[in-house]
Each structure stands twice: as structure tokens, then as C-alpha cells.
C-alpha positions as CSV (number, residue, x, y, z in Angstrom):
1,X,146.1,87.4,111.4
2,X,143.8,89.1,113.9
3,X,140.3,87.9,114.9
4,X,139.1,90.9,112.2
5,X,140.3,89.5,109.5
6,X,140.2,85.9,110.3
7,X,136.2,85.9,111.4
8,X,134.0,84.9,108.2
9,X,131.6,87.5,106.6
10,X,128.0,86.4,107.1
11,X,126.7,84.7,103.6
12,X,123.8,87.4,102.1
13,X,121.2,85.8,99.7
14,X,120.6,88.8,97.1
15,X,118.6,89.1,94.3
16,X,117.9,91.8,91.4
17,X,115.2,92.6,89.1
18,X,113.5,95.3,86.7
19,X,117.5,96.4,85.5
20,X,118.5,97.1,82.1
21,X,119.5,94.7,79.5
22,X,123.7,94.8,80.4
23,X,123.1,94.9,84.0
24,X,125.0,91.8,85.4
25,X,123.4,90.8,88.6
26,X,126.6,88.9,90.0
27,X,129.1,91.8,89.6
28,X,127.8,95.4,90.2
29,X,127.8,98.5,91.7
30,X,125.9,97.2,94.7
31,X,127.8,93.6,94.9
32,X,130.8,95.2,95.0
33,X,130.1,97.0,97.7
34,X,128.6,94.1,99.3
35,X,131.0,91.9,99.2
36,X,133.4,94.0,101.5
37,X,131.2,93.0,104.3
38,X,128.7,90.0,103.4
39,X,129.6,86.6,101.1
40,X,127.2,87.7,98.9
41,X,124.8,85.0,97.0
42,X,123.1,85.8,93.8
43,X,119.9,83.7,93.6
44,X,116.3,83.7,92.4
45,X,115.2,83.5,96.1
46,X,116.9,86.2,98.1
47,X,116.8,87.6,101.4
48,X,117.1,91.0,99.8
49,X,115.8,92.1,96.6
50,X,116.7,95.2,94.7
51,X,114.5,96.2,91.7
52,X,114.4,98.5,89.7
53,X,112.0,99.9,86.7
54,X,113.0,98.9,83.4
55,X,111.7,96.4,81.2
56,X,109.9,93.3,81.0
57,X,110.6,92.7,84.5
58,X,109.5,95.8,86.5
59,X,106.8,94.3,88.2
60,X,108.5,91.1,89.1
61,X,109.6,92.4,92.4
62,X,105.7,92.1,93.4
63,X,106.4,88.2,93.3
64,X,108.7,88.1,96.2
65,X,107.9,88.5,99.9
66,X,111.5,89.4,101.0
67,X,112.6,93.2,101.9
68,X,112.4,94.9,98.7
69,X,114.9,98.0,98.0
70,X,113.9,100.1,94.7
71,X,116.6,101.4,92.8
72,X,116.3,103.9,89.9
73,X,118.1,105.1,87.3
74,X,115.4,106.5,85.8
75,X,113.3,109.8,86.6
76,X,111.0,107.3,88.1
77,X,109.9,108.0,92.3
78,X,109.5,104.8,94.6
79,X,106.1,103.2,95.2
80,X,106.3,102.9,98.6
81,X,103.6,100.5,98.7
82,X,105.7,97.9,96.6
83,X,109.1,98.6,98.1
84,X,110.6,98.5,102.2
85,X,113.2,101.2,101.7
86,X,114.7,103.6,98.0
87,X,117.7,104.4,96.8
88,X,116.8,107.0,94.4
89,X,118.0,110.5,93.1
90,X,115.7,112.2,94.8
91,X,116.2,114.9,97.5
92,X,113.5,113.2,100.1
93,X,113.7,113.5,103.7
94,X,111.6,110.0,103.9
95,X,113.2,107.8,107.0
96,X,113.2,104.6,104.2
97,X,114.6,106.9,101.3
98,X,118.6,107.3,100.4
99,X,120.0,109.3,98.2
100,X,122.0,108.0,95.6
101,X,122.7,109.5,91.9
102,X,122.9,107.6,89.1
103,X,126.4,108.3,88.0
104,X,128.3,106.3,90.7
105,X,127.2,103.8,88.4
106,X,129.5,104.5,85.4
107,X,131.9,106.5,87.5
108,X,134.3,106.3,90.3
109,X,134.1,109.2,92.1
110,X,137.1,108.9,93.4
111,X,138.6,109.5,90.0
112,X,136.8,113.6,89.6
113,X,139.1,114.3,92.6
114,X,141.4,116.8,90.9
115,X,145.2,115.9,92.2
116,X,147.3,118.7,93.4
117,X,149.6,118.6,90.2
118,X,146.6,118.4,87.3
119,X,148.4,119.5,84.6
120,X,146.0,121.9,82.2
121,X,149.0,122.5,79.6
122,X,149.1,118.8,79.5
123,X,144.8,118.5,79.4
124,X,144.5,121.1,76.5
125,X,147.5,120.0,74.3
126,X,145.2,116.5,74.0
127,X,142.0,118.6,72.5
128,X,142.1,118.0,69.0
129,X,137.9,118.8,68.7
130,X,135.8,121.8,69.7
131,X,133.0,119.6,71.3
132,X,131.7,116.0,71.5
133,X,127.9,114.5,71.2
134,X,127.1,110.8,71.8
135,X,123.8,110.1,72.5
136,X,121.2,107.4,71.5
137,X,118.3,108.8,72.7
138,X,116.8,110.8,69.7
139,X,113.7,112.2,72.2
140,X,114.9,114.9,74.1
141,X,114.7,117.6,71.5
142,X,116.0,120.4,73.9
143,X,119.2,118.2,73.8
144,X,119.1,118.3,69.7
145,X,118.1,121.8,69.2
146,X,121.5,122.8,71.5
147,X,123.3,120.6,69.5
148,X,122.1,122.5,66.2
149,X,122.5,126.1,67.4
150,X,126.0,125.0,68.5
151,X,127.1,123.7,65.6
152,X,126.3,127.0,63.6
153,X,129.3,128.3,65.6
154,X,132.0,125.2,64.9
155,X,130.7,121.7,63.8
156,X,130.2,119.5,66.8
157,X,131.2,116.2,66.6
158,X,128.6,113.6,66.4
159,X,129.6,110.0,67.2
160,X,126.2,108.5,68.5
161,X,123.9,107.3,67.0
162,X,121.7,110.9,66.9
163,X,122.8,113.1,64.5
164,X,125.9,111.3,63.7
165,X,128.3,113.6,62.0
166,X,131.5,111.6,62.0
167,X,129.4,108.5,59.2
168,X,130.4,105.9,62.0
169,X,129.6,105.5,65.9
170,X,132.5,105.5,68.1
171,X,134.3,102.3,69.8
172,X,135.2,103.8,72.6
173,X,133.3,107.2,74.0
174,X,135.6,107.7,76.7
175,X,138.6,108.2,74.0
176,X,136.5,110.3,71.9
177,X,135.4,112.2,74.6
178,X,138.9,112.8,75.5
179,X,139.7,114.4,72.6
180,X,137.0,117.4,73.1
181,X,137.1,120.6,74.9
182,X,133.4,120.7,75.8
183,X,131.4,118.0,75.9
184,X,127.2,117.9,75.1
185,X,126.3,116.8,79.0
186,X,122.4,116.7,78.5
187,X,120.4,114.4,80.6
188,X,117.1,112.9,79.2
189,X,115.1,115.4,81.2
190,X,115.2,117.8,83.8
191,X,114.1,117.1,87.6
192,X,115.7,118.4,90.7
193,X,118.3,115.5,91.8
194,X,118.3,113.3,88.8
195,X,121.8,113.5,87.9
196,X,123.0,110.7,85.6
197,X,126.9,109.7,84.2
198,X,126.4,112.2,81.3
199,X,127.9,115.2,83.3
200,X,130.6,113.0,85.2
201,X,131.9,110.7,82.0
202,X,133.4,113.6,80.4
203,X,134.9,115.4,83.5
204,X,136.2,111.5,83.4
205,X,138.4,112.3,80.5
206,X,139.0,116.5,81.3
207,X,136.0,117.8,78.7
208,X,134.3,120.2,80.0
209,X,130.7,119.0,80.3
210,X,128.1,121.8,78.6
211,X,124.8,120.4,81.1
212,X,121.0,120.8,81.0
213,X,119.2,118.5,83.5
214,X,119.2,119.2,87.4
215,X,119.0,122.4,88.5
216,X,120.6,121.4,91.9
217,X,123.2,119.7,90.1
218,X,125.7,122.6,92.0
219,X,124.9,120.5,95.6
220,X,127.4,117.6,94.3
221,X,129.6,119.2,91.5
222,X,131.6,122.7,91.4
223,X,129.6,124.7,88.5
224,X,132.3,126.9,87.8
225,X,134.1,123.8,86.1
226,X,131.4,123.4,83.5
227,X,128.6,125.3,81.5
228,X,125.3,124.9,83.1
229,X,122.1,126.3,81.7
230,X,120.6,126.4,85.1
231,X,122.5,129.4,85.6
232,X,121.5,131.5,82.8
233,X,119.7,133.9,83.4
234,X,116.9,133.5,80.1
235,X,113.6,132.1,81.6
236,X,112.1,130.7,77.6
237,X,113.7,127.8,76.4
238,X,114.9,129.5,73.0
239,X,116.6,132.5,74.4
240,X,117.9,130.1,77.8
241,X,119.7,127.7,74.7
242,X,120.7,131.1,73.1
243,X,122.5,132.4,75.8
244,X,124.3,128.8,76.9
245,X,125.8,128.9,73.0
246,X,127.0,132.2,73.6
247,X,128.7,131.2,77.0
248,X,130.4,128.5,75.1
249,X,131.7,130.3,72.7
250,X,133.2,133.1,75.0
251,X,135.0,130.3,76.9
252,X,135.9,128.6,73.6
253,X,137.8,132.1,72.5
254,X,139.1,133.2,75.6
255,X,142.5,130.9,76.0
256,X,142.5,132.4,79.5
257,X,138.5,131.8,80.3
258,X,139.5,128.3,79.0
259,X,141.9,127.7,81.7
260,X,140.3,129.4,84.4
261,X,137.8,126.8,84.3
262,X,139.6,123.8,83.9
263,X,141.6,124.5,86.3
264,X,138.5,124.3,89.2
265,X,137.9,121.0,91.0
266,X,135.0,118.7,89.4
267,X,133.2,118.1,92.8
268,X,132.3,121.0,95.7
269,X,135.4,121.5,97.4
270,X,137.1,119.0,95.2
271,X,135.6,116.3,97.3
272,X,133.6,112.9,97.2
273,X,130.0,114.1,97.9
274,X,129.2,112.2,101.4
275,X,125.9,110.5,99.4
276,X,128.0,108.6,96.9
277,X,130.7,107.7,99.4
278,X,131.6,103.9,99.5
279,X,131.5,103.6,103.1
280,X,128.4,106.0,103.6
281,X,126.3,103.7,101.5
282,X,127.3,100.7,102.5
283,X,126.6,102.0,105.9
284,X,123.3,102.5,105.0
285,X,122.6,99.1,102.8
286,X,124.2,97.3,106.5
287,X,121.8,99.1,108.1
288,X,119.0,98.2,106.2
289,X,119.6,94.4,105.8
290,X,120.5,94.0,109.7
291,X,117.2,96.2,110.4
292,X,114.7,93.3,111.1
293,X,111.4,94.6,109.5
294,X,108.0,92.9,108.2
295,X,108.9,93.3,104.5
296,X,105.5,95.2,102.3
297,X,105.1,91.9,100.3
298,X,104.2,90.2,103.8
299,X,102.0,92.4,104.6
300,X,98.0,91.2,103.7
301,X,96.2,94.4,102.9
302,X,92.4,95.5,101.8
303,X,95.0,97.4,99.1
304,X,96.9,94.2,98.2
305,X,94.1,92.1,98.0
306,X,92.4,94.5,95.4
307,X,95.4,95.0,93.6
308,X,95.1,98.6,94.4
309,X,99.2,98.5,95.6
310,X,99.8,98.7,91.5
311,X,98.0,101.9,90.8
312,X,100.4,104.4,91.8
313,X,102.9,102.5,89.4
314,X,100.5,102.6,86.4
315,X,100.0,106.2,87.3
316,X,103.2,106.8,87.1
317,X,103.7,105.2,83.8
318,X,100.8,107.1,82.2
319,X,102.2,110.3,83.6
320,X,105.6,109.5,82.1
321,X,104.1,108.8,79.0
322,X,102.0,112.5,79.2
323,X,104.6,114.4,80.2
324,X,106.6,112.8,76.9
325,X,104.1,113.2,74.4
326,X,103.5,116.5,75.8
327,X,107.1,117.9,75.4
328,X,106.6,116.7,71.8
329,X,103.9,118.7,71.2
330,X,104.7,121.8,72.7
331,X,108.3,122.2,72.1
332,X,108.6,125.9,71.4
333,X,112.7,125.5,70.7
């Protein structure tokens, strides 16, 4: 055994807050990735704390004086008067900010890697269903309204809980999913960036993902392996959903379209994009634990003192919750 291997990793005292309600703080995305180089601790008094922004316990980070690093699976920016350094979807050239999609979560990206040998006979022979939709969130009604003018051209298969066509939800999406030739990939909304596991799960299980969301989703994946409506060319909502069904269906009839396009690699240049890389962001999470700083919840501030540190968080919220109601009521689709 060389003195590599043999010397101890340094113990890391890690904490989490502000997740989602299945989020397990002692075995995750970022404790995995941890634990390759630090004997990571999970405790309720860390060295390093990474929040995020959902829940009850959103603003619990505030509490804690150690180096704070926002996360966000959410279209939701850092408050970079709460938090030392982001990890966000974002493209931001901020020296504190990283970017790091969503997806990674859900998805090893080693496994959209195309092998030399992918077998599209063997893919195709395992579609038993035109297309798949499982989703939970009944809110985005671009999302729904594709899923209606779809299914006027073959019933798509509903096994979420919106619009459920199938009378039961699914055990297991991935399954499901494989089953499909096309796949329902909208995200929640649309921002530049925010790229979630709904475009990656089903390139998971070889169903090519129909996507609405981030118009510079083509920076990490290879858009000639799935239908985006970022590139049609229809600037109103109606005629842009229009023209994606119409896309589909040409692929859907063309055996030859259909293999054409499953037979491109998932990610540009069928490689892991260097933001989601293992070692590149664990590089970067080394770098920002070993970088001594005084941590923002040190710091005593006219702005702290005055509370003034939460207003661009409630801002935010009140924005979100604007934008929302405003989609509702304008909705021309």
C-alpha cells in the first residue's frame, strides 16, 4: 500500500438545509462526491453548509455562521448576501458561482454516453407506445396544452398523476418510459440554463425526449437526438406548439427519420459536459472548502442588522409568485 492510499482523508463536518422532502442528507449527490476525498460528517453544526430553497426550511441557512453554498434545483438565483459561493443552473460568470444543472441529480451522466455498438434495431423493437407523460405538476399549462394537441394525432400515454390516461400511476417511470418512442420532456418553465432530469431520464431508457424549457439546452445535449421547440421557427406559443406536433409526427412516420435520430449521441460530441463532470466539481467543492474565507453569516453589517440581507429573497418569492399567477392569466395557448 503506498503513502496515497494509506494517508487518512481529512474528517469534513457538512451540513444541509432548505432540500426537498426525499432528500437524504447522509447519502447524496454531493456526499458522494465528497466522500472520495474528505470523511464526511453529517451534523447540525457543520463546517460547510449547503442550502437550498425549498420548504419550511429555506431560511434556516441564515442561522448558521459557517461558509454557506446555495444549491438550487429550482428556477430560483442565489442571494448573494445569504450565501459564500452557488451552485446553480445559471450561466454566470460570477467568481463564487458554478454551474451545475439539476439533472446530475437523477442521472449519471456517464450512462447518456452512447457505446460504439448502440443497437437501434434492438432500442425500437422495445417501443410498444407512441409517447409517454408523467408529471405531477398540473401548473405549467404549456406542458398540458402540448400534451392535448398531441394526443389528437395518437393517444399519449398518461401515467402521472396529470391527465392520467392509463386509470393508475406507474410504479416504476423509468420502465414505462422505456417502452415509449418519444417522451413529453417539459420542464416547469423556461429560463436560459435551467435544465432539470426531465430531458435526461428518458434519453436514460432510449425515448426520445420532445423538450420545452431552456433555450440553451443545445450547450450540454446534441439537439438533433431529440425534438426541441427552441428550434422551431413559430415565435406565438400556439403556432410554436403547432409546429413541434407536426415535427413529431413526421419523425413518428418516417421509419428512416426515426432512426436517423436515435442513432445521434445524447450529449455534444457524445461526451460528459466538463460542468457535470465528477472530478471537475469536486475540484471546485475542494476548492471552496480549503479556500479560507470570512463566511457572509460572520460578517456584522448595517444590512444584517436591519434585516435588509432577506429582501432580495422575499423579492424573489413575490416575483415567482407574479410571474406564476401571471402565466395563468394570460395563457393565450
Amino acid at each position: 500500500m503506498n503513502a496515497l492510499t494509506s494517508s487518512p482523508r481529512p474528517p469534513l463536518r457538512l451540513g444541509f438545509t432548505g432540500f426537498w422532502d426525499s432528500f437524504n442528507p447522509s447519502d447524496n449527490y454531493f456526499t458522494r462526491l465528497l466522500a472520495r476525498r474528505y470523511d464526511v460528517v453529517v451534523c447540525a453544526r457543520p463546517d460547510i453548509l449547503i442550502h437550498s430553497c425549498i420548504g419550511k426550511g429555506r431560511h434556516d441557512h441564515r442561522r448558521h455562521e459557517c461558509v454557506r453554498i446555495f444549491y438550487t434545483g429550482e428556477n430560483v438565483p442565489a442571494d448573494w448576501l445569504a450565501t459564500d459561493w452557488a451552485f446553480t443552473f445559471e450561466h454566470d460568470p460570477h467568481p463564487r458561482h458554478y454551474r451545475l444543472p439539476h439533472w446530475p441529480f437523477y442521472v449519471d451522466p456517464s450512462r447518456l454516453v452512447k457505446p460504439a455498438d448502440y443497437d437501434i434495431d434492438r432500442v425500437l423493437a422495445s417501443k410498444t407506445r407512441f409517447c409517454g407523460f408523467v408529471v405531477s405538476n398540473p401548473l405549467c399549462r404549456i406542458r398540458n396544452e402540448f400534451f392535448r394537441r398531441l394526443s389528437k394525432y395518437k393517444p399519449v400515454d398518461s401515467g402521472g398523476k396529470v391527465m392520467n390516461t392509463l386509470g393508475y400511476r406507474v410504479p416504476d417511470k423509468q420502465a414505462f418510459l422505456r417502452e415509449c418512442r418519444f417522451t413529453i420532456a417539459f420542464e416547469n418553465e423556461s429560463h436560459p440554463g435551467y435544465t432539470t432530469e426531465k430531458i435526461a431520464e428518458p434519453m436514460l431508457v432510449d425515448s426520445i425526449p420532445i423538450y420545452w424549457g431552456d433555450p440553451l439546452v443545445g450547450r450540454d445535449f446534441d439537439t438533433r437526438s431529440f425534438v426541441s421547440a427552441h428550434d422551431c421557427g413559430a415565435r406565438r406559443t400556439s403556432a410554436m406548439l403547432d409546429e413541434l406536433v407536426e415535427r413529431v409526427v413526421a419523425i413518428d412516420r418516417d421509419p428512416d427519420l426515426l432512426r436517423q435520430m436515435l442513432g445521434q449521441p445524447w450529449l455534444r460530441n457524445n461526451r460528459i459536459p466538463p460542468c457535470v463532470s465528477d472530478d471537475v466539481v469536486l475540484a471546485r467543492l475542494v476548492e471552496i472548502i480549503e479556500t479560507p474565507i470570512e463566511p457572509v453569516g460572520r460578517r456584522q453589517s448595517l444590512a444584517r442588522s436591519l434585516a435588509l440581507d432577506r429582501v432580495p429573497d422575499a423579492l424573489g418569492s413575490i416575483r415567482r409568485r407574479l410571474k406564476r399567477k401571471w402565466r395563468q392569466w394570460t395563457s393565450t395557448v
